[in-house]
N, CA, C and O of each residue as an XYZ file, in Angstrom:
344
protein
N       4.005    -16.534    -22.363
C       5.048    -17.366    -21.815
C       4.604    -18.819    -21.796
O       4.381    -19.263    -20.669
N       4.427    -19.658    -22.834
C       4.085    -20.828    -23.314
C       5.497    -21.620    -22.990
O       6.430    -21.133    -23.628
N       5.814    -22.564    -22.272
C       6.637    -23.390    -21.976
C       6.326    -25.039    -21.944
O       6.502    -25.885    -21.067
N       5.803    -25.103    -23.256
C       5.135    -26.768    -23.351
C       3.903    -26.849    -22.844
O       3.336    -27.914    -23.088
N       3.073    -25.764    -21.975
C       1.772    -26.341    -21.474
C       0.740    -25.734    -22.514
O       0.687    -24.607    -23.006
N      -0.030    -26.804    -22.680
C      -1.396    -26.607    -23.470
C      -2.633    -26.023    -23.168
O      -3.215    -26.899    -22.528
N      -3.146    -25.347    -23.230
C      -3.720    -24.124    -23.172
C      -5.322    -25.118    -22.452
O      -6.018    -25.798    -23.207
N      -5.551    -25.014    -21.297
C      -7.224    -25.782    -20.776
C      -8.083    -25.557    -21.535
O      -8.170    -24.426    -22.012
N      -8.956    -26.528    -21.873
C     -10.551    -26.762    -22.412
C     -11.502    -26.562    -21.594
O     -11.948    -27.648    -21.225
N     -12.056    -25.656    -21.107
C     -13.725    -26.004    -20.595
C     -14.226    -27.305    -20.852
O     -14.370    -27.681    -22.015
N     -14.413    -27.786    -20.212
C     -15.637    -28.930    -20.372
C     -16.454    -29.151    -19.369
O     -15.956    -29.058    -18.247
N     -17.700    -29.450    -19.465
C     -18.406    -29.667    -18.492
C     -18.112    -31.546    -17.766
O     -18.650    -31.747    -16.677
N     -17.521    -32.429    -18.230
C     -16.892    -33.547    -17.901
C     -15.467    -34.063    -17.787
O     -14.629    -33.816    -18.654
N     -15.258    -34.641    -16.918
C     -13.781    -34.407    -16.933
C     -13.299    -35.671    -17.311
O     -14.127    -36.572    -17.441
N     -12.236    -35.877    -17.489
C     -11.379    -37.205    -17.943
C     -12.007    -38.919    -17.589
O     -12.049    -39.943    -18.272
N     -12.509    -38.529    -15.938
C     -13.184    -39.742    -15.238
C     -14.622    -39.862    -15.923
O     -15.116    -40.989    -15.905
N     -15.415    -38.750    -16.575
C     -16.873    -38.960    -16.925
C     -17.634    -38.493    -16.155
O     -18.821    -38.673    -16.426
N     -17.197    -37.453    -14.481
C     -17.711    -37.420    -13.568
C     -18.338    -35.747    -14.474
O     -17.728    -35.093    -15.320
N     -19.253    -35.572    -14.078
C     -20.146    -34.153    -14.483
C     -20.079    -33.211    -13.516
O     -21.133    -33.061    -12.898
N     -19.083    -32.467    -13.161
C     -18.243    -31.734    -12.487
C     -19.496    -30.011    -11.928
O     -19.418    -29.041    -11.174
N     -20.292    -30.495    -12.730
C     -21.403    -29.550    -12.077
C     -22.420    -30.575    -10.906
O     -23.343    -30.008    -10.319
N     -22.212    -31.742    -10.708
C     -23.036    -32.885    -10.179
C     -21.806    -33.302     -8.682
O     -20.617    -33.593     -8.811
N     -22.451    -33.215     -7.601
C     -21.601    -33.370     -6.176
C     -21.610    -34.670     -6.462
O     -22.544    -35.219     -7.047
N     -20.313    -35.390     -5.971
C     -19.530    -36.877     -5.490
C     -20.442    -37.740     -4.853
O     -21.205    -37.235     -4.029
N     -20.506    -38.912     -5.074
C     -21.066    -39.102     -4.288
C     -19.822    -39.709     -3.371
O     -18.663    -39.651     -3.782
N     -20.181    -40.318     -2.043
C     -19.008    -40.759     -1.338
C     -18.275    -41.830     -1.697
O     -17.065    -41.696     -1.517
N     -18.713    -43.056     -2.241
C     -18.168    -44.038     -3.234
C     -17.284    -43.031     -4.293
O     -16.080    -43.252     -4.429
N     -17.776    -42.193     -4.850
C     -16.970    -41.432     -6.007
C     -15.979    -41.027     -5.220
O     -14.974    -41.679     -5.500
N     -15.779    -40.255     -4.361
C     -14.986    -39.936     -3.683
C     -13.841    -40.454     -2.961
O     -12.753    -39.904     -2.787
N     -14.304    -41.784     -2.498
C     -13.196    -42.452     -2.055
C     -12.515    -43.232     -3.298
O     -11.285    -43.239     -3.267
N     -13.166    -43.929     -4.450
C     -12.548    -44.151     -5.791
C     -11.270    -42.975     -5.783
O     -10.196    -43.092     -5.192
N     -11.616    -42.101     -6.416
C     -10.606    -41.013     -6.857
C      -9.471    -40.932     -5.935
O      -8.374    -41.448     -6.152
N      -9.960    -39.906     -4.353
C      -8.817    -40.284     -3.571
C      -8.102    -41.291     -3.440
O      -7.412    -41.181     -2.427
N      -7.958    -42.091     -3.901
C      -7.595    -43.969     -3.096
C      -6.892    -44.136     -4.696
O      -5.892    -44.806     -4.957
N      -7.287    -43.750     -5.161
C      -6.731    -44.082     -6.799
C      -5.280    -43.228     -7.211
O      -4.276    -43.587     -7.826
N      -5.650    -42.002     -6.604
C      -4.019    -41.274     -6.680
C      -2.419    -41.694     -5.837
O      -1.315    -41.167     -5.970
N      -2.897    -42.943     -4.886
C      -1.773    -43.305     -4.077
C      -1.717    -45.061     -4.401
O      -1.034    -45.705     -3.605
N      -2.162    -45.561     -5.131
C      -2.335    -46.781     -5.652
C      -0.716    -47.079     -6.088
O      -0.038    -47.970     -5.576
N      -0.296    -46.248     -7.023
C       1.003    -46.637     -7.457
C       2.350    -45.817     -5.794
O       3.474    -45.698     -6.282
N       2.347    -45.506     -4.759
C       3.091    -44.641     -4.029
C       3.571    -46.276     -3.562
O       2.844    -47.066     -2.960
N       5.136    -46.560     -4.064
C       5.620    -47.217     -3.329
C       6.115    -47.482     -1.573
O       6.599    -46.682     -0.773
N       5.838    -48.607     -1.452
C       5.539    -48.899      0.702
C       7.237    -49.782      0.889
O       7.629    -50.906      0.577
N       7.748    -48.842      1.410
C       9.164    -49.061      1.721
C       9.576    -49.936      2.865
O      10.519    -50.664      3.178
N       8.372    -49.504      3.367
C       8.241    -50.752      5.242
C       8.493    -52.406      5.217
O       8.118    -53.034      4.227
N       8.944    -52.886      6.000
C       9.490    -54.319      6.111
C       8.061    -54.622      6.630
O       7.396    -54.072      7.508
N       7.777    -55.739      5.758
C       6.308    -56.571      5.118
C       5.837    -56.465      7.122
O       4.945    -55.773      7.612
N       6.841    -57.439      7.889
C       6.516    -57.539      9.867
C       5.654    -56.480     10.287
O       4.744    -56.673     11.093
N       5.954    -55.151      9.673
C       5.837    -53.876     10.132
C       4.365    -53.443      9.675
O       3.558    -52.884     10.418
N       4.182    -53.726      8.575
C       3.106    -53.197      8.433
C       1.753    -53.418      8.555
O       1.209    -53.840      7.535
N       0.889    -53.207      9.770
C      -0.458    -53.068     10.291
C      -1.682    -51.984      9.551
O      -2.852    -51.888      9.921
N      -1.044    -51.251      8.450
C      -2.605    -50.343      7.753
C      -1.862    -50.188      6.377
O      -0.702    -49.839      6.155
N      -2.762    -50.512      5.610
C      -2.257    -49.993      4.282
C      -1.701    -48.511      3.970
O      -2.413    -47.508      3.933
N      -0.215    -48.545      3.740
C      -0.117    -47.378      2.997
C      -0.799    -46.262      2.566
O      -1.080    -45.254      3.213
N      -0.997    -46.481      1.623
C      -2.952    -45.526      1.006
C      -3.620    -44.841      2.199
O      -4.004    -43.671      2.214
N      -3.696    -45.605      3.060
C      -4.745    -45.334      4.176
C      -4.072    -44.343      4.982
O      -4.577    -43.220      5.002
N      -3.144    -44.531      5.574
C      -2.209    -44.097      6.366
C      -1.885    -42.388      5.583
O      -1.837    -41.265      6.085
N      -1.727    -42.844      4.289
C      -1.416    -41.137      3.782
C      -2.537    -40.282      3.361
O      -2.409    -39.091      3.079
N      -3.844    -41.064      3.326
C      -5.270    -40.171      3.327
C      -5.221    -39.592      4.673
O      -4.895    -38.405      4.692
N      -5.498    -40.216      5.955
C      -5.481    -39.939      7.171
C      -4.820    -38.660      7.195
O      -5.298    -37.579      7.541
N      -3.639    -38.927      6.777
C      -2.512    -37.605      6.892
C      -2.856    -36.927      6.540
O      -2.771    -35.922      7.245
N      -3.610    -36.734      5.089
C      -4.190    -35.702      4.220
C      -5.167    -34.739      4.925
O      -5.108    -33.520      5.087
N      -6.085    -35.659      5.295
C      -7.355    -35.351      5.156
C      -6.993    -34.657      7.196
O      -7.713    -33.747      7.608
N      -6.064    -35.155      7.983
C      -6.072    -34.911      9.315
C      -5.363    -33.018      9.267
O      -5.645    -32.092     10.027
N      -4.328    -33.036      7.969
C      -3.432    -31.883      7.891
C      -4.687    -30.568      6.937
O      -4.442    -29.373      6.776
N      -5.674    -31.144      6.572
C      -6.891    -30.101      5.818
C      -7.436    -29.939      7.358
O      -7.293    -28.806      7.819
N      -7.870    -30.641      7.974
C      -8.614    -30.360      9.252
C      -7.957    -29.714     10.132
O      -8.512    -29.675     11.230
N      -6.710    -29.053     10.026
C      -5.849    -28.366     11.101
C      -5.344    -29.192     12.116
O      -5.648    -28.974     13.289
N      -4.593    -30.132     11.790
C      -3.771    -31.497     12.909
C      -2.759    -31.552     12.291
O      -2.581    -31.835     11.106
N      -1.669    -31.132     13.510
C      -0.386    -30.672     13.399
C       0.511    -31.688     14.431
O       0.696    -31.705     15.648
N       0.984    -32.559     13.245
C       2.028    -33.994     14.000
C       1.157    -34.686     13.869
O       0.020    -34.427     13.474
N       1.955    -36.395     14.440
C       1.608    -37.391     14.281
C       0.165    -37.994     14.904
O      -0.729    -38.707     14.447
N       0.450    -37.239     16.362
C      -0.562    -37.143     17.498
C      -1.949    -36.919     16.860
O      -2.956    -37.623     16.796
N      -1.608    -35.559     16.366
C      -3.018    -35.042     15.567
C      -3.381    -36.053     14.773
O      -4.592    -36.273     14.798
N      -2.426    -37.092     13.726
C      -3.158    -37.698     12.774
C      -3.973    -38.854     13.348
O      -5.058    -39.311     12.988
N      -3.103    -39.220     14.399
C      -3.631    -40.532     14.804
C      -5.049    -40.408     15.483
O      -6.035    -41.139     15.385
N      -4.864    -39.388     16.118
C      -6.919    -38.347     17.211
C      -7.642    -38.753     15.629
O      -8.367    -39.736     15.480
N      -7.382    -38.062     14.834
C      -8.569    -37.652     13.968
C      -8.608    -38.585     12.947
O      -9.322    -38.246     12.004
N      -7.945    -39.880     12.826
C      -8.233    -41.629     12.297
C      -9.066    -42.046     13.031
O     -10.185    -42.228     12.551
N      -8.819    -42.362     14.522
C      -9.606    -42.471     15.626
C     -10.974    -42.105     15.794
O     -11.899    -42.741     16.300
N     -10.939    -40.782     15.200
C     -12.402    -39.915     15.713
C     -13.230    -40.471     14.642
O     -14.401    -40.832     14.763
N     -12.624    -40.502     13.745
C     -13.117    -40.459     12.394
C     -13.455    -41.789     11.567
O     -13.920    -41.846     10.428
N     -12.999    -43.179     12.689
C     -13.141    -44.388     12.116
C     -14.442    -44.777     10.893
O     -14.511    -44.838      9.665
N     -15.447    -45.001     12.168
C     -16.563    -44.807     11.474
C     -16.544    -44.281      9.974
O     -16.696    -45.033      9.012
N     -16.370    -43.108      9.892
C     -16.863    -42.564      8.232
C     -15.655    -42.814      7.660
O     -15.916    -43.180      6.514
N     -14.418    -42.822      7.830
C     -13.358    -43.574      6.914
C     -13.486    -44.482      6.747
O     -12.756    -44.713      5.783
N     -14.355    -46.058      7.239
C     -14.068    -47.006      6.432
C     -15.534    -47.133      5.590
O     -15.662    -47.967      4.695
């Protein structure tokens, strides 16, 4: 059941050059994440906005993997988490 998708390659490197048998380092890590929301258009009136976009929807990400459910939760675990997020 072939519907236009192309069949995966093994490779031991992936598109970025990163050697996918070799752990991130944290610079690598925040590159990549931070790079997939670069283009996510910010709909907010310019007054309004106090944190970058980007930032605001990692938080979310990374607060909704950690089991934080609502806004409440995201905002605790930005908070907790200052330090190693920036």
């Amino acid at each position: 059941m072939n519907k236009g998708f192309a069949p995966i390659q093994a490779t031991s490197k992936s598109k970025s050059g990163l050697n996918k048998n070799q752990p991130l380092s944290m610079q690598q890590l925040q590159e990549s994440v931070s790079h997939y929301f670069d283009d996510v258009p910010d709909p907010r009136v310019n007054r309004t906005k106090r944190h970058l976009l980007k930032d605001i929807i990692v938080i979310a990400l990374l607060s909704t993997i950690a089991g934080g459910d609502g806004w409440q939760d995201m905002e605790n675990y930005g908070i907790s988490k200052l330090t190693w997020l920036k």
